[in-house]
C-alpha positions in Angstrom: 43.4 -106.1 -66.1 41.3 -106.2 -69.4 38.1 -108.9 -69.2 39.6 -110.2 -72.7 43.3 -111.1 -70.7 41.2 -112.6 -67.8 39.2 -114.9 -70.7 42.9 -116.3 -72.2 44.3 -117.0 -68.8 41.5 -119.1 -68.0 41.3 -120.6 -71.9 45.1 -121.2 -71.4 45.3 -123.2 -68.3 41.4 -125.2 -68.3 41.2 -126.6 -71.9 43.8 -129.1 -72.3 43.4 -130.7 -69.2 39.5 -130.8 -70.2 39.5 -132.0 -73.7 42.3 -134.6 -72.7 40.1 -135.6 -70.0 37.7 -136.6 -72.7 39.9 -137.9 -75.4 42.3 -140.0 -73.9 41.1 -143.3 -75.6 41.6 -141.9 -78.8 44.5 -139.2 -78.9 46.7 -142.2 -79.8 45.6 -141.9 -83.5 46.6 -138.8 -83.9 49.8 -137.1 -85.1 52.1 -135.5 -82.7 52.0 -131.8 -82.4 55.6 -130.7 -83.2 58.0 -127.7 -82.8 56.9 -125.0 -85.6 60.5 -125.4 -87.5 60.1 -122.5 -90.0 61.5 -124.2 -93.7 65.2 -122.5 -94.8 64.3 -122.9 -98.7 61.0 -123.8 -100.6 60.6 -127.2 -101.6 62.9 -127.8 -104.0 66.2 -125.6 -105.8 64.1 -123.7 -108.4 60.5 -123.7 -106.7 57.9 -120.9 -107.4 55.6 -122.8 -105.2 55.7 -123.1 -101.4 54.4 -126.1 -99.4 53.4 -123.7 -96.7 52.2 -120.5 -95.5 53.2 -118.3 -92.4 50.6 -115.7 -92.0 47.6 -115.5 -89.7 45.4 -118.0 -88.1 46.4 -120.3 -90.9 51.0 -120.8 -90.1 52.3 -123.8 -91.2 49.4 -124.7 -92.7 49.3 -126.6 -96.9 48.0 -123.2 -99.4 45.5 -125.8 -100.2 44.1 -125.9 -96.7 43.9 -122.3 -96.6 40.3 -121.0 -97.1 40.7 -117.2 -98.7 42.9 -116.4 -101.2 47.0 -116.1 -100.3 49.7 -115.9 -102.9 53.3 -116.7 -101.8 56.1 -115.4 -103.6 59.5 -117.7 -102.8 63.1 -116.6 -102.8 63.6 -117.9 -105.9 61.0 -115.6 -107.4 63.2 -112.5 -105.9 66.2 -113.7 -107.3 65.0 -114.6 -110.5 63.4 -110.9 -111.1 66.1 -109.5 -109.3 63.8 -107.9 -107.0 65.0 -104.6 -105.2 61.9 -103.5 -103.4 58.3 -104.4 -102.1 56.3 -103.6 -104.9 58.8 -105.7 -107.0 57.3 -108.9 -105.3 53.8 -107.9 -105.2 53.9 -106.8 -109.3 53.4 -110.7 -109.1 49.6 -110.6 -107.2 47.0 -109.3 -109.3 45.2 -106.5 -107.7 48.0 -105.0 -105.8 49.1 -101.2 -107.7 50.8 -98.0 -106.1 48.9 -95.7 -104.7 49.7 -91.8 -104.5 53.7 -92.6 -105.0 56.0 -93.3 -107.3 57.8 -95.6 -105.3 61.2 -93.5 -104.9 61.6 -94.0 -101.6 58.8 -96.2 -100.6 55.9 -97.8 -101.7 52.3 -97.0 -101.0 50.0 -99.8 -102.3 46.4 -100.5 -102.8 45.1 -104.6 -103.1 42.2 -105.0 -104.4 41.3 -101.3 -104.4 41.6 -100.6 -100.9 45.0 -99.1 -99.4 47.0 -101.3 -97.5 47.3 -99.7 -94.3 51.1 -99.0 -93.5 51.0 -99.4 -89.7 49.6 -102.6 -89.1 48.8 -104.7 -92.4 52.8 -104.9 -93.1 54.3 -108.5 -90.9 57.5 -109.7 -90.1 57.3 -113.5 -89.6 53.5 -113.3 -89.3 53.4 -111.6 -85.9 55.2 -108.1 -85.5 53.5 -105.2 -87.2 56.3 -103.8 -89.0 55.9 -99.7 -90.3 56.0 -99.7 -94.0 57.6 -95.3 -94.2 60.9 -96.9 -96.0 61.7 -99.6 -98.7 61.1 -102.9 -96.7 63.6 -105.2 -96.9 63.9 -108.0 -99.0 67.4 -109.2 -98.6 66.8 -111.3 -95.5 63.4 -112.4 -96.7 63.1 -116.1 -97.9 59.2 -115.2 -99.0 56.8 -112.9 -99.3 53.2 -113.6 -98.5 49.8 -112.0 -99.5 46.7 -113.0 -97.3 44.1 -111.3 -99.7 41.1 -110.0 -97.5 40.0 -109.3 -93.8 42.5 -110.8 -91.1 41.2 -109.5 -88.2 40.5 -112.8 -86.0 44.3 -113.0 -86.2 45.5 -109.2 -86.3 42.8 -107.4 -84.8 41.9 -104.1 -86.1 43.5 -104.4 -90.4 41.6 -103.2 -93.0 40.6 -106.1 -95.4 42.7 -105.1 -98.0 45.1 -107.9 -97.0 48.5 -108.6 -94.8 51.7 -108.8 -96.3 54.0 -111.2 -94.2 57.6 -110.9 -95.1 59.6 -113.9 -93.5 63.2 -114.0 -92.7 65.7 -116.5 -94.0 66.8 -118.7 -90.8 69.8 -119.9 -90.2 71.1 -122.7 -92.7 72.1 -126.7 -91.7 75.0 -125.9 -93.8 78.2 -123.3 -93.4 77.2 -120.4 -95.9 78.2 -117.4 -97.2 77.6 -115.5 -100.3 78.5 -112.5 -101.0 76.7 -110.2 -104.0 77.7 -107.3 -105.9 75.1 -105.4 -107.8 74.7 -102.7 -110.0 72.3 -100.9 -112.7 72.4 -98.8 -115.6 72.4 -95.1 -114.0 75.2 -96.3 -111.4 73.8 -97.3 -108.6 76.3 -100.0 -107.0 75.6 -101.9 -103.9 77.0 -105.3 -102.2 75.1 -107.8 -99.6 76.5 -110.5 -97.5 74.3 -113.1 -96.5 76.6 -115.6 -93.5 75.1 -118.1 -91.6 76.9 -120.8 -89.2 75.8 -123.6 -86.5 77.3 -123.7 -83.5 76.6 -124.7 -79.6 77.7 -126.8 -76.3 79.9 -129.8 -76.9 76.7 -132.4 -76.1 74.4 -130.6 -78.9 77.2 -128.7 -81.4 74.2 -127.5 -83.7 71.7 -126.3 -81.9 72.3 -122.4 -82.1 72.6 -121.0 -85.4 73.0 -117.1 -86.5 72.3 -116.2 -90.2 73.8 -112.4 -90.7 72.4 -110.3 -94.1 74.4 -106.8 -94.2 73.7 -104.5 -97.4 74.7 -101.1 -98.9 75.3 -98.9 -101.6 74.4 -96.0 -103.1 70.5 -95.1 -104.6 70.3 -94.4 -108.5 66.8 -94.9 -110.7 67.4 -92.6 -113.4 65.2 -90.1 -111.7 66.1 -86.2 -111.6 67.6 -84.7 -108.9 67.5 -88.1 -107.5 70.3 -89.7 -105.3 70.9 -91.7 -101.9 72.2 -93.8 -99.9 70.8 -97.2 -98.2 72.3 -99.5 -95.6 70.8 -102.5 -93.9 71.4 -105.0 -91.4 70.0 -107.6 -90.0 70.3 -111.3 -87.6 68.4 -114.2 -87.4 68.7 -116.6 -84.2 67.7 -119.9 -83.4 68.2 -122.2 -80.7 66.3 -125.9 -79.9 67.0 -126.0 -75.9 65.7 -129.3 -75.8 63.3 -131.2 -77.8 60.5 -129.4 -76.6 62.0 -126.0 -76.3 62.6 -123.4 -79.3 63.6 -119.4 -79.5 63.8 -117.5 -82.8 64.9 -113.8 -82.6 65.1 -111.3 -85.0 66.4 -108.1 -85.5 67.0 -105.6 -88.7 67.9 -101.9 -89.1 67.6 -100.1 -92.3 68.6 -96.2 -93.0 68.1 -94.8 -96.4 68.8 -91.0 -97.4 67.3 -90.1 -100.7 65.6 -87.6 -102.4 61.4 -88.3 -102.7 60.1 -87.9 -106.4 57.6 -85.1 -106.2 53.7 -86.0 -107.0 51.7 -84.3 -109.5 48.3 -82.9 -107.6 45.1 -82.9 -109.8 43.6 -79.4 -111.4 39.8 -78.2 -110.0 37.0 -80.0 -111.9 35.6 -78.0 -114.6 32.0 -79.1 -115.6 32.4 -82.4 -113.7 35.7 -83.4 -115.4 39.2 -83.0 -113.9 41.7 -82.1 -117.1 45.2 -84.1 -116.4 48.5 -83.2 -117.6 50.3 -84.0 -120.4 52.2 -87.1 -119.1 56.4 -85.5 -118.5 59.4 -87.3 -119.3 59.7 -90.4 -116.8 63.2 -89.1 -115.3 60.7 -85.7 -114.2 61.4 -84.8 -110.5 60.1 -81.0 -109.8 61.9 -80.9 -106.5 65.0 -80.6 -105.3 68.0 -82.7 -104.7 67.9 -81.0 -100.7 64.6 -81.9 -100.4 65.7 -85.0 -98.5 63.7 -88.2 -97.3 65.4 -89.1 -94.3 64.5 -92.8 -92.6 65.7 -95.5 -90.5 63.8 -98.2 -89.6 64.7 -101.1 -86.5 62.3 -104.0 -85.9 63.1 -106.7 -83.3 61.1 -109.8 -82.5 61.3 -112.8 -80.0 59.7 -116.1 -79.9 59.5 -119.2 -77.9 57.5 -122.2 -78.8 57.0 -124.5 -75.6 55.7 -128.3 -76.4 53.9 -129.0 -73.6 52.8 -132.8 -74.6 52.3 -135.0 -77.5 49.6 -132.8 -78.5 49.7 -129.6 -77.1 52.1 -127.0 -77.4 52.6 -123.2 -76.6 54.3 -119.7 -78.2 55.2 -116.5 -76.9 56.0 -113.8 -79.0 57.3 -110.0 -77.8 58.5 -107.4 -80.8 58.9 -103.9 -81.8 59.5 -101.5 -84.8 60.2 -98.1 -84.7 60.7 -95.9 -87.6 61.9 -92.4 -87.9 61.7 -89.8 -91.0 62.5 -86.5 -91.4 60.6 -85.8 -94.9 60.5 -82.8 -97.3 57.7 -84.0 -99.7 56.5 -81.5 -102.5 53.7 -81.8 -105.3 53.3 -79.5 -108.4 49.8 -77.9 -108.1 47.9 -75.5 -109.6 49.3 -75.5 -112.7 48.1 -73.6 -116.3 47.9 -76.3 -119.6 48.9 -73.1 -121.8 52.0 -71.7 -120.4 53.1 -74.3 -117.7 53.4 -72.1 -115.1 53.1 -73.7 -112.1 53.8 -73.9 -107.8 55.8 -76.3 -106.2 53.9 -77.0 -102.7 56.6 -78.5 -100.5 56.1 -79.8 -97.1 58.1 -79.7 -94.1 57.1 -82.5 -91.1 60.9 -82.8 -90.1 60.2 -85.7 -87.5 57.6 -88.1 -87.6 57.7 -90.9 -85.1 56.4 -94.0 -85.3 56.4 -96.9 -83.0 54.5 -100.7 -82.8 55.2 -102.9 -79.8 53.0 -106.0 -80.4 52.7 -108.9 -78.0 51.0 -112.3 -78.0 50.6 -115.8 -76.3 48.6 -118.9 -78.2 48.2 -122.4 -77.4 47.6 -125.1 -79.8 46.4 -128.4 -79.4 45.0 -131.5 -81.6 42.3 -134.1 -80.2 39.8 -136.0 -81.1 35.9 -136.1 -80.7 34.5 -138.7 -81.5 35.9 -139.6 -85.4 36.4 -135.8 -85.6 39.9 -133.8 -85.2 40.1 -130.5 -83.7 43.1 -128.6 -84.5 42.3 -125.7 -81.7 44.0 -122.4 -80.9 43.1 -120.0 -77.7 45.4 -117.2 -77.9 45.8 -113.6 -76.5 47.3 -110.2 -78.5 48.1 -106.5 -77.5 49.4 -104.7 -80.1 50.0 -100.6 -79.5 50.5 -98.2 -82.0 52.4 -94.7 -81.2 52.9 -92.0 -84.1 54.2 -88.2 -82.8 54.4 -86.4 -86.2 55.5 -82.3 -86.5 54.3 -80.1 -89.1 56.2 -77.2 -89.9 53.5 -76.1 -92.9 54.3 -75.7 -96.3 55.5 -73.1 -99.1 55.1 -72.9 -102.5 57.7 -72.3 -105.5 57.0 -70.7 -108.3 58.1 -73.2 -111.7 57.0 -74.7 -114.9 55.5 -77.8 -115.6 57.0 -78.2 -119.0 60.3 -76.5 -117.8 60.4 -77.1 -114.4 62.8 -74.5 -113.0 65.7 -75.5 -110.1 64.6 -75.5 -106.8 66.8 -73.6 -104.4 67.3 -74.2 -100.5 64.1 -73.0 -99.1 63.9 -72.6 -95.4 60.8 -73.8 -93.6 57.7 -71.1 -92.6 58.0 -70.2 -88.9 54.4 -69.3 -88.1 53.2 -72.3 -86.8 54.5 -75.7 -85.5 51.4 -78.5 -85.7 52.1 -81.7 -83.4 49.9 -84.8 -84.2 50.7 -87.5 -81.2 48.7 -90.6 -81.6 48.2 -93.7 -79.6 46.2 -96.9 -80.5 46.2 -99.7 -78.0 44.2 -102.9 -79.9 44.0 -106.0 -77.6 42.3 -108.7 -78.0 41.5 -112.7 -77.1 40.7 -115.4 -80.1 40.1 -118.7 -80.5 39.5 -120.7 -83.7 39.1 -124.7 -84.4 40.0 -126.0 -87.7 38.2 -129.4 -87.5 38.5 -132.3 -90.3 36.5 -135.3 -90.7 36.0 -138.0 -93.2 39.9 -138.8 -93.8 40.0 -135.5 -94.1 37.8 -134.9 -97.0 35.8 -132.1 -94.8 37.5 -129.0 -93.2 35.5 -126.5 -91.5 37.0 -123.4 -89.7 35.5 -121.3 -86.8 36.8 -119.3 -85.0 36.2 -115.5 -82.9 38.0 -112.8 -81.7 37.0 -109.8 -78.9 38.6 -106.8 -79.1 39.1 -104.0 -76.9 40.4 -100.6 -79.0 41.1 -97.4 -78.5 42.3 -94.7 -80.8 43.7 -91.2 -79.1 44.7 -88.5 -81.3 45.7 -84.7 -80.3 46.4 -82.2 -83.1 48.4 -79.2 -80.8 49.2 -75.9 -83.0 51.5 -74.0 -81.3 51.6 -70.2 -82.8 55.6 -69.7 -82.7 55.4 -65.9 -81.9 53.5 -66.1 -78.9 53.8 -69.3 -77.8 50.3 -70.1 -77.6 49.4 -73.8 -77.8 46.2 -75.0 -78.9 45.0 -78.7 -78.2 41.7 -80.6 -80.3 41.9 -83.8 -79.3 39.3 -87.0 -80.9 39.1 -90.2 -78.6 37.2 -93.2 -80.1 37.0 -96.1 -78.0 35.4 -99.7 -78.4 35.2 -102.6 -76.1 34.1 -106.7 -76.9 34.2 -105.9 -80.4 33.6 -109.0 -82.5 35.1 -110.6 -85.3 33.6 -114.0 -86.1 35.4 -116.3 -89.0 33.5 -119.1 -90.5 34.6 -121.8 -93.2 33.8 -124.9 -94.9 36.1 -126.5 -97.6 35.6 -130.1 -99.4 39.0 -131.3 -99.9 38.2 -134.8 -103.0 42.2 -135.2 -102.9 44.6 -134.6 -100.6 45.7 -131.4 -102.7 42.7 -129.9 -103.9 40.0 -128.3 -102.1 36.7 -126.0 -102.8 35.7 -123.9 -99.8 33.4 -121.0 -99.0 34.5 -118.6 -96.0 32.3 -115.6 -94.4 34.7 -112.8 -92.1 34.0 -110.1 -90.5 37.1 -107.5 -90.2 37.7 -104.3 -88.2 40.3 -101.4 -88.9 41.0 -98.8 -87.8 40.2 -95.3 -88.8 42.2 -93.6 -91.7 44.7 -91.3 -90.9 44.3 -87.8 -92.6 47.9 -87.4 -95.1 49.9 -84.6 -95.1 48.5 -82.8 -98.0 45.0 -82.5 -96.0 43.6 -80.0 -94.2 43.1 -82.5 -91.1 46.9 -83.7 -91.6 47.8 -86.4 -89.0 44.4 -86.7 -87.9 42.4 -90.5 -87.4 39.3 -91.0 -88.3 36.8 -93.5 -86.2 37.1 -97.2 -86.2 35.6 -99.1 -89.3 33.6 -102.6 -89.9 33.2 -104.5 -93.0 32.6 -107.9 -94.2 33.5 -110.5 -96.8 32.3 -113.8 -98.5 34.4 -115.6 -100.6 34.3 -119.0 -102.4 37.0 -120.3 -104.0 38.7 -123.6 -105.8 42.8 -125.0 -105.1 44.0 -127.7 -106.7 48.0 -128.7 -107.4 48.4 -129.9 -110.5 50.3 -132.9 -111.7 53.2 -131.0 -112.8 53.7 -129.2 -109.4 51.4 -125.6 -110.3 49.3 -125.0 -107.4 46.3 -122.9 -109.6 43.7 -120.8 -107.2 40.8 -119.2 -108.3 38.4 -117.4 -106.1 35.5 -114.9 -105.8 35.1 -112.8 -103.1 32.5 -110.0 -102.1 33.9 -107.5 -99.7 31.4 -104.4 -98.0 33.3 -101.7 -96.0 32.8 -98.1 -95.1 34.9 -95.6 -97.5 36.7 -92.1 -96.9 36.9 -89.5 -99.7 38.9 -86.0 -99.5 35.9 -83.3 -99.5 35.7 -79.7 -101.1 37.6 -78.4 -97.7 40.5 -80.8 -98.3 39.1 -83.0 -95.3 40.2 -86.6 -95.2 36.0 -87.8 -94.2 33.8 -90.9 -94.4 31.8 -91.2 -96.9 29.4 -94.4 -96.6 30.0 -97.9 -97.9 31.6 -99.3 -100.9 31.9 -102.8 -102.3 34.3 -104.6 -103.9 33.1 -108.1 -105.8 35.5 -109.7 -108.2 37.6 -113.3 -109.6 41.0 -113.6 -108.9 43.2 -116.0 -110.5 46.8 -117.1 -108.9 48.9 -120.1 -110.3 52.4 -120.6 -109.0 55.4 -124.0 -109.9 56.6 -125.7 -112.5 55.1 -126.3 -115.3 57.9 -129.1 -116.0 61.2 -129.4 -114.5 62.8 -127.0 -116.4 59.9 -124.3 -116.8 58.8 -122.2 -114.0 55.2 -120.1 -113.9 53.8 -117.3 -111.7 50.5 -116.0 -113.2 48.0 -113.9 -111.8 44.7 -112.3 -112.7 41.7 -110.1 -111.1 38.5 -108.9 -112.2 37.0 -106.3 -110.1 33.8 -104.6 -109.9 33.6 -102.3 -106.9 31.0 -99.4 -106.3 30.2 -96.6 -103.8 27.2 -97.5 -102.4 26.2 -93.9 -100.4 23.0 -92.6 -102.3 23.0 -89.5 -99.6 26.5 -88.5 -101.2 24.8 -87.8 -105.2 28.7 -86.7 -105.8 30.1 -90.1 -105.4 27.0 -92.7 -105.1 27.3 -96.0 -108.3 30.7 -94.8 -108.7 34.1 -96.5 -108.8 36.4 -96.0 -105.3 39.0 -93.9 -106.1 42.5 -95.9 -107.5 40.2 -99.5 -108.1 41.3 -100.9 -111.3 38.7 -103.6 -113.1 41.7 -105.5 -114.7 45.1 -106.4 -113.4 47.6 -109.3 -114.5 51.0 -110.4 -114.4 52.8 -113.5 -116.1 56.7 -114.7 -115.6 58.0 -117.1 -117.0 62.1 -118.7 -116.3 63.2 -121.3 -118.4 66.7 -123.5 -117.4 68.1 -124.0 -120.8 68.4 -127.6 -121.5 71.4 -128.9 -122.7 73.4 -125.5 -121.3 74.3 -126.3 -117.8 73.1 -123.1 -115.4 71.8 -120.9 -118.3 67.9 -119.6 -117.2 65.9 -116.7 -119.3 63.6 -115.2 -117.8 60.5 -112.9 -118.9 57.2 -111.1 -118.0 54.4 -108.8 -118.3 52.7 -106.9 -115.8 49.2 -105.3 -116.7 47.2 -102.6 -114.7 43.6 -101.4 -115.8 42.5 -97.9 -115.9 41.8 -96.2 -112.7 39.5 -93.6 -111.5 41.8 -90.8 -110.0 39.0 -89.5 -107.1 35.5 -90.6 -105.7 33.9 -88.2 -108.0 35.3 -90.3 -111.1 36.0 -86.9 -112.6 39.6 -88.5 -114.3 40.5 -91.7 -114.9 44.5 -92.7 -115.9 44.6 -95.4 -118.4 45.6 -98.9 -118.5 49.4 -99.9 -119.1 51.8 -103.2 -119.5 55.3 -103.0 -118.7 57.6 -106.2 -119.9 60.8 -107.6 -117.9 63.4 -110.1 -119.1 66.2 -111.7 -117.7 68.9 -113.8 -118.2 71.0 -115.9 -115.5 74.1 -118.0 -115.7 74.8 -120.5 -112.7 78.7 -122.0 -112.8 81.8 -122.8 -111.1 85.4 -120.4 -111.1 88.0 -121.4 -108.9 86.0 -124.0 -107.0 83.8 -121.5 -106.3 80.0 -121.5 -107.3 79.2 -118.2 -108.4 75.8 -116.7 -109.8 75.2 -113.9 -112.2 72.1 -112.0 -113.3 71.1 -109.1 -115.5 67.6 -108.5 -116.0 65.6 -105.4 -117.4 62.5 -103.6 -116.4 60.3 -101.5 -118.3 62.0 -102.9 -121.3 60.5 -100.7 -123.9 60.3 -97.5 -121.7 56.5 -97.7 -121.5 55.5 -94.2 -120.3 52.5 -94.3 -117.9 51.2 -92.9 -115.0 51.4 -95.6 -112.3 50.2 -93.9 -109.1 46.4 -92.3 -108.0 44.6 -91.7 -105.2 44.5 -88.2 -105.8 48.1 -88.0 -107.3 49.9 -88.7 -110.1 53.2 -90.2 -110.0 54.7 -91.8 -113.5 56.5 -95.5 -113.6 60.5 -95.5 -113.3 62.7 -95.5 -116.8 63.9 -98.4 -118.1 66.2 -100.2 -115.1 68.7 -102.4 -116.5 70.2 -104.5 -113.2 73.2 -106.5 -112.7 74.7 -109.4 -110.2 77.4 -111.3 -109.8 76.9 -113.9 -106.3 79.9 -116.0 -105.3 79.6 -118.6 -102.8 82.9 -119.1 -100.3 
């Protein structure tokens, strides 16, 4: 049995029988510790601000109270921007871009600069590791939430780029269903049901309830040789047993079928400087409509919250997500400025396995010492990670990168089959106090976390003629890692606060892409650290403005001359980040965001890379939406925005940089009443002016998606 199990066990069962031993004179001042009761809707019909947050060491805690930088993004910010995947709700946090992908059939993204890792920094309901290899889901999310920075005294081994916590809608105190239809401009069409109902035993007739979200339609983005399908489902179940007993479950399965956009691969340096290519139409896909990207997705999770007293209580979670593709991706490489010709690498991994199963057991308790409150958490987490990719190789087609040629059925080479199992088992014990004194004027947070972790990778070639099977296999391994949290925050009103934090975070090693010549292969576990100070303070209006500065250190990886995914040193990342979410007045809502990032490879032993910029960090990002209810025209809201990304380096080296860009949105929706029916209908427009840019790097160049005009019509039965 692992020491760090042992440690919880004992934490679980001594503490509240010792702190109540101490406090029982004054425990009557304090408030009762009550079921967590996640909210259905934000806090008001219209909100772009949320009262709380659901990620981390920090659920159902006030933004204000929250000592790093987090930026919520309600339901009513989806609907109002018509949101249809991930990177549609993050456009609204500065500092998150794409990484390597266009986004056709999912979304790789960088915060900050620094990749957000898609096997353990993606949540669902702040818990369950969920495997971001498909478009994540959004239609039975009421929120999506960024926790900007290190997380690991919560999540373990994440790297600090942030978490992105995607909570569920639960089931509704009211009958509902709605049912959506949806379409855009290059004919996709699609519909979504969204049903929920209260029911149970005759002596408590509303203590179940069962929200139901089904979705489907076809997959259209004006894209070449682009086309899919995309079907989702998904439950959410409550029941309050008693007054001191609650279970949530969730479960959601998503396939989509489509064809993956190919990537543009970047030309040798010559002299030090990487020439790009001319920037193609943005409905360009070199590959073929067979070259399919097959995925399903199924993620279930469990929880039980157990009040034990007045002030202690008790949850016990149990998920897992598994997610399969079968993936065809190809890049154009290689190609000549002059003619065009060019070679059309594609890729054949026809399975790749993934699989979290994620565990964990926290207590919670209030009490007093003295005229200070502890608001104390001892909790345990095993989280394992299992991935069990094949590699079939890759072959190259001859085309042009001005007139790309089609791309027949190619069959896949038959040499060699390359099998990349992996299993990382991360377990850990934490406990953290948020304590408050002076009527809560003074908040300080501390708080630990030891961490056992090991990381198992075997890369087997198997030469198909003979049937010889190689085996290399890398084992890292570390035991009572630490990860210590510290804060302070000075709150003068009850919603403002200033606070300074210091974390240490642990991730895990980066796994080697398939382009690379160590595909599938994870590199050693990392460490890295981060200060930030920051000011919250909810204006009068209702606009919750944030502003922070933060200072993050961590060990890089860079693609050598060998195409070797390697580490390569330290890099920091120092910059202000600006966040205001609400209403400006009742009938104006904001979201705003802004970042100003200076980040630098700090490795003087690498003379290649050393003072510069880490590869895909932009110095400026911003975004600003705006929806306006139309006074004096019952239900009419327009909508608009503009989303800015800075110029980015394309590698380590800095040998290319892509330039800045600003795409515009705008909306327009109408809320009214046919046939005693309340009904809801939306068009909006991205990319409004059909700005051309190349919106992916890391390596890769990827352009932004063609104007996409969308349309909805919701009616309410």
């Amino acid at each position: 049995m692992p020491r760090s199990f042992v440690l919880v066990l004992v934490l679980l069962f001594v503490t509240p029988f010792s702190v109540s031993a101490q406090t029982t004179a004054s425990v009557g001042a304090l408030p009762a510790v009550k079921l967590e009761e996640f909210t259905v809707t934000g806090k008001a019909l219209e909100s772009y601000q949320a009262d709380r947050v659901q990620v981390g060491a920090f659920r159902d805690v006030d933004p204000v109270d929250v000592p790093l930088t987090v930026n919520v993004l309600t339901r009513e910010v989806l609907d109002a921007q018509s949101a249809r995947t991930l990177f549609d709700a993050l456009k609204n946090t500065a500092g998150a871009t794409r990484s390597q992908l266009s986004g056709s059939v999912y979304d790789n993204i960088a915060v900050r600069g620094i990749l957000v890792e898609n096997r353990g920094n993606y949540r669902l309901n702040g818990s369950l590791p969920i495997i971001n290899l498909i478009d994540l889901s959004l239609e039975n999310k009421e929120r999506v939430e960024v926790l900007k920075g290190s997380s690991s005294l919560y999540y373990g081994f994440v790297p600090p780029s942030g978490v992105i916590n995607l909570t569920t809608k639960r089931p509704t105190p009211q009958p509902l269903t709605a049912l959506t239809v949806s379409a855009n401009n290059f004919g996709a069409v699609s519909g979504q049901l969204d049903w929920s109902r209260r029911f149970g035993p005759a002596e408590a007739p509303k203590a179940m309830g069962l929200r139901v979200n089904l979705a489907g339609g076809n997959e259209e983005l004006g894209i070449d040789n682009f086309s899919g399908t995309r079907f989702f489902a998904s439950a959410a179940y409550d029941w309050k047993v008693n007054d001191r007993v609650l279970i949530r479950f969730d479960a959601e399965n998503l396939k989509k079928d489509a064809t993956e956009q190919a990537t543009i691969a970047l030309l040798p340096a010559v002299a030090g400087v990487i020439t790009l290519p001319p920037m193609p139409p943005l409905s360009r896909n070199f590959g073929g409509d067979w070259q399919k990207y097959d995925a399903n997705m199924a993620n279930a999770l469990l929880r039980t919250d157990v009040l034990i007293s007045t002030h202690w209580t008790v949850f016990f979670e149990l998920g897992r997500a598994k997610t399969y593709r079968h993936r065809l991706f190809s890049q154009l490489q290689n190609y000549n400025l002059t003619t065009g010709a060019a070679q059309l690498n594609i890729g054949f991994t026809p399975s790749q396995a993934y699989r979290n199963t994620n565990g964990r057991a926290e207590l919670f308790g209030r009490f007093l010492t003295a005229e200070i409150q502890h608001n104390l958490s001892l909790g345990f987490t095993t989280n394992t990670r299992e991935q069990d990719i094949y590699n079939l190789g890759t072959v190259n087609f001859n085309t042009n990168l001005y007139n790309p040629l089609p791309v027949p059925q190619i069959s896949p080479p038959t040499a060699t089959t390359i099998r990349t199992p992996n299993k990382i088992i991360d377990a850990g014990v934490y406990i953290y106090d948020r304590v408050t004194a002076l009527n809560d004027h003074v908040q300080v947070i501390g708080g630990v976390r030891t961490t056992d972790y090991s990381s198992d990778t075997t890369v087997l070639t198997t030469n198909n003629t003979t049937q010889v099977t190689t085996a290399a296999r890398s084992l890292y391994e570390v035991s009572n890692k630490l990860s210590p949290m510290v804060t302070a925050a000075y709150k003068p009103t009850k919603k403002s606060s200033l606070y300074v934090s210091y974390l240490k975070a642990l991730e895990a090693g980066a796994t080697a892409g398939t382009a690379q010549a160590n595909a599938g292969s994870v590199l050693a576990p990392l460490e890295s650290r981060q200060y930030e100070v920051g000011v919250k303070v909810e204006l009068a209006g209702g606009v919750l403005v944030q502003v922070g500065y933060f200072d993050i250190e961590r060990p890089s990886t860079f693609i050598n001359a060998a195409n070797f995914l390697t580490s390569n040193g330290r890099a920091t990342y120092k910059g202000t980040e600006l966040f205001a979410s609400g209403e400006i007045m009742p009938d104006l809502s904001l979201i705003a965001s802004g970042t100003v990032l200076d980040s630098e490879q700090t490795n003087a032993a690498n003379a290649a890379t050393f003072g510069r910029i880490p590869q895909g960090t932009a110095k400026y990002t911003g975004s600003l939406f705006l929806e306006w209810r139309v006074p004096g025209a019952k239900g009419l809201a327009v909508s608009g925005g503009a989303f800015y990304v800075g110029r980015r380096p394309m590698n380590d080296a800095n040998q290319a940089f892509i330039g800045g860009y600003t795409t515009f949105t705008g909306g327009v929706s109408y809320r009214f009443t046919a046939g005693g029916r309340a009904m809801i209908g939306r068009v909006t427009g991205e990319n409004l002016f059909n700005r051309s840019a190349w919106s992916a790097s890391n390596g890769f160049l990827a352009t932004n998606f063609p104007r996409l005009v969308k349309f909805s019509l919701t009616t309410h039965f």
